[in-house]
N, C-alpha and C positions, 0 to 999 in steps of 0.2 A: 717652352719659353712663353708661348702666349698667356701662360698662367700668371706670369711674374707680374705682380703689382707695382716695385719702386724700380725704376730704372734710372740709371746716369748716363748721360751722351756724355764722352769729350770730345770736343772738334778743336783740332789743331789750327794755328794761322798760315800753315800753305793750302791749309783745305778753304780756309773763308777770304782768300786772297787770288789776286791775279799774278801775272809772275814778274808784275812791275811794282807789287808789293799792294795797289790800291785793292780795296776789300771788293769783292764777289757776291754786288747786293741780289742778282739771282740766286747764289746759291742760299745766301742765306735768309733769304724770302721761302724755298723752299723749306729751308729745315725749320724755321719758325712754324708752317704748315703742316708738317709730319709732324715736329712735337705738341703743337694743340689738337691736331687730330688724335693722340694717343691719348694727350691729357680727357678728348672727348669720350673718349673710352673708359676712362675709369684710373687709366694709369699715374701711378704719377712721378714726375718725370721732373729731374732735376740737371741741366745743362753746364756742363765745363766747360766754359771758351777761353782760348786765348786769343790773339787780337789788338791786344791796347798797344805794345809798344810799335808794332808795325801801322796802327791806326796814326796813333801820335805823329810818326814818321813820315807819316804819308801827308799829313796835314801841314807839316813845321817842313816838306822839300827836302826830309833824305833820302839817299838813295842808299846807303849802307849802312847797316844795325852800328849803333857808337857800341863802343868797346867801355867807356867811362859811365862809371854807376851814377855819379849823378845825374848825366845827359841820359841815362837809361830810364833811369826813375819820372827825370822831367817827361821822357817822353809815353809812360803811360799815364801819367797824371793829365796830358791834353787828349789821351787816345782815350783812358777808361769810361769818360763820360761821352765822348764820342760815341764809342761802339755801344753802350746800354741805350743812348738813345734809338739808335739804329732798330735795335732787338725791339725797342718798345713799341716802335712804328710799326714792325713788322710781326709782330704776336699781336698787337692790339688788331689787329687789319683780321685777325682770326678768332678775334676775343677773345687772348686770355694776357691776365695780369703777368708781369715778370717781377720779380726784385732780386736787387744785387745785391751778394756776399762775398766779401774781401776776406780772405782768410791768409795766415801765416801758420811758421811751424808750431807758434805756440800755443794757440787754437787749439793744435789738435794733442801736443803733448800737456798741457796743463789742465789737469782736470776738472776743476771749475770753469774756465772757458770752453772746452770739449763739452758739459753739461748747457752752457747755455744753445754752445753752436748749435746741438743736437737739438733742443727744445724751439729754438728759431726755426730749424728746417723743418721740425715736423709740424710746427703752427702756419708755415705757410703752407706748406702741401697740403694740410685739413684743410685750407679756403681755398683751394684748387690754382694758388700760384705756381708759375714758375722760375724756382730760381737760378739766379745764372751769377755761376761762381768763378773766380778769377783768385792767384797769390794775389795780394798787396804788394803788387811792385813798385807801388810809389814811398813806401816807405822801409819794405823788409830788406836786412842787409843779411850776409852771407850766414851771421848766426841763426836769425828765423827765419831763415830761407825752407822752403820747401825744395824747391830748385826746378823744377819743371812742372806742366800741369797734367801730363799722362799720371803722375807720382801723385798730384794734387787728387785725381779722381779716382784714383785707388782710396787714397784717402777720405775723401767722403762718403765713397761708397761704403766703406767700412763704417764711418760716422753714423751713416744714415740706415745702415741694415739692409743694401740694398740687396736687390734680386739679383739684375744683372745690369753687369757694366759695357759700354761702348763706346771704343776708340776709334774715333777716325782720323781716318788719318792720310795720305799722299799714294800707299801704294793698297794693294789688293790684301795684306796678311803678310804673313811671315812662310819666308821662304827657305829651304835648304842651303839654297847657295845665294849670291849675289845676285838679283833677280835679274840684273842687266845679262847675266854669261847665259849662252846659250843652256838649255835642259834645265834651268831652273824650275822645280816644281814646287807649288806653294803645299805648306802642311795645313792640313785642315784641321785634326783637332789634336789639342796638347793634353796629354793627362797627368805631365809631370814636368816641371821644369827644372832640366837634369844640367852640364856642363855642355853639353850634344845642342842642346837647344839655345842656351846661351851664346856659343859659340856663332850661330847664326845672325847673332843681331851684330848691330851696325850702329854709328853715329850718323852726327844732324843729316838730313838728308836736303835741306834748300838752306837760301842764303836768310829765309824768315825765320824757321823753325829753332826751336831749341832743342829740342832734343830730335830720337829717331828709332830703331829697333827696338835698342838696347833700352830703353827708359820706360818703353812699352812691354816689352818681358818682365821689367822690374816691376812696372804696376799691376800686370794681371799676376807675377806672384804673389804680392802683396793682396790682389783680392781671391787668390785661391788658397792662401793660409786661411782668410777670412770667408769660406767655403763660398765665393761671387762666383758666379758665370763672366767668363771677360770674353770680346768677340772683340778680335782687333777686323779691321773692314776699310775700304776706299770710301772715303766721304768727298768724293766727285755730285757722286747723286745722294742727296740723303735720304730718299726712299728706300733707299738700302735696309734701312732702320725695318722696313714692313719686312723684308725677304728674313731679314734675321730674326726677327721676333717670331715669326711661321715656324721658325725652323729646318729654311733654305740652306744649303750650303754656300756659306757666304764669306769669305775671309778667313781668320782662323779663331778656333774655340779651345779659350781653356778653360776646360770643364774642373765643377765642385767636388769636393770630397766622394762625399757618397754615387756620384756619375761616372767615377772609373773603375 
């Protein structure tokens, strides 16, 4: 893995969150760090966050995700620019550039907009940006919906031709059983995702998140049809990101075509 040149991080919003829903400016002081140190490397590195409507939330006094799309909407439209500024304070503090990419489902299925997405992301990576991608939730309804951003970074990763993809996420990887039951043991690397391994995943796992197992298996298949490296991982510490790129035993990996 330390060869891989285009990498995608996606960090979840229970990863970049407290559990009173206010964001985790340490944490994400670090991961701003670890990705311009990679960027210092040579890599280049494109970020998935979600964020905005728990930010929005946080900002406007709720305490419980609305269920009402437009109260959903409004409230990434006050978080979205929230949270980019956030990112900017804190990558610039590292020098390096960030820009933001709203994308929807028809981005990525219409081919004329798939050719510009593609042409944006690679003109910022060539001036050593990095960009930080989010759905349009202020305006996508259930028809362009993508529907979660685990799905979202599958999807760029694919866009983008990446090398390897990375989910973090609330637990340590994907487990056998229910990670809470006793003898739970986590699978380290996936070379097939069969009905066995599906089985295994789960729904949302906190009261921020949207999605959970199950959405994470859907994305690293989706980047293992498109022969990605996916490493789902605990984004507690995002240092994590060096143990995985080494190729530590760190969470779980599902490996590319030609790797099984």
């Amino acid at each position: 893995m330390a060869e891989y040149k285009r990498i995608i991080v996606k960090i979840g919003s229970s990863s970049l969150t407290h559990k009173n829903g206010k964001l985790n400016l340490s944490r994400i002081d670090k991961l701003a760090m670890v990705l311009s140190d990679l960027a210092n490397q040579g890599k280049e590195v494109v970020l998935v966050s979600s964020g905005a409507i728990c930010t929005g939330m946080s900002r406007l006094g709720l305490e419980k995700k609305p269920e009402d799309i437009a109260v959903k909407q409004a409230m990434a439209a006050v978080g979205q620019g929230m949270l980019l500024h956030i990112y900017e304070k804190f990558f610039a503090e590292y020098g390096r550039i960030v820009a933001q990419i709203l994308i929807t489902k028809e981005d990525i299925k219409c081919e004329e907009r798939n050719t510009n997405a593609k042409n944006t992301f690679n003109s910022l990576l060539g001036y050593g940006v990095i960009p930080i991608v989010n759905e349009n939730d202020t305006i996508a309804t259930h028809e362009i919906k993508i529907g979660d951003n685990d799905m979202l970074s599958a999807y760029v990763a694919k866009l983008t031709y990446a090398d390897l993809l990375i989910i973090l996420s609330d637990v340590d990887g994907l487990y056998d059983r229910d990670p809470k039951e006793d003898g739970a043991q986590i699978i380290h690397e996936v070379n097939c995702i069969d009905c066995e391994i599906e089985e295994h995943a789960k729904g949302a796992g906190t009261r921020f998140g949207t999605g959970g197992m199950k959405t994470k298996i859907n994305a690293a298949k989706l980047a293992m049809d498109s022969n990605i490296v996916t490493v789902i991982a605990n984004g507690n510490d995002p240092s994590i990101i060096y143990d995985i790129i080494s190729g530590k035993r760190k969470g779980t990996i599902f490996t590319k075509k030609e790797e099984k």
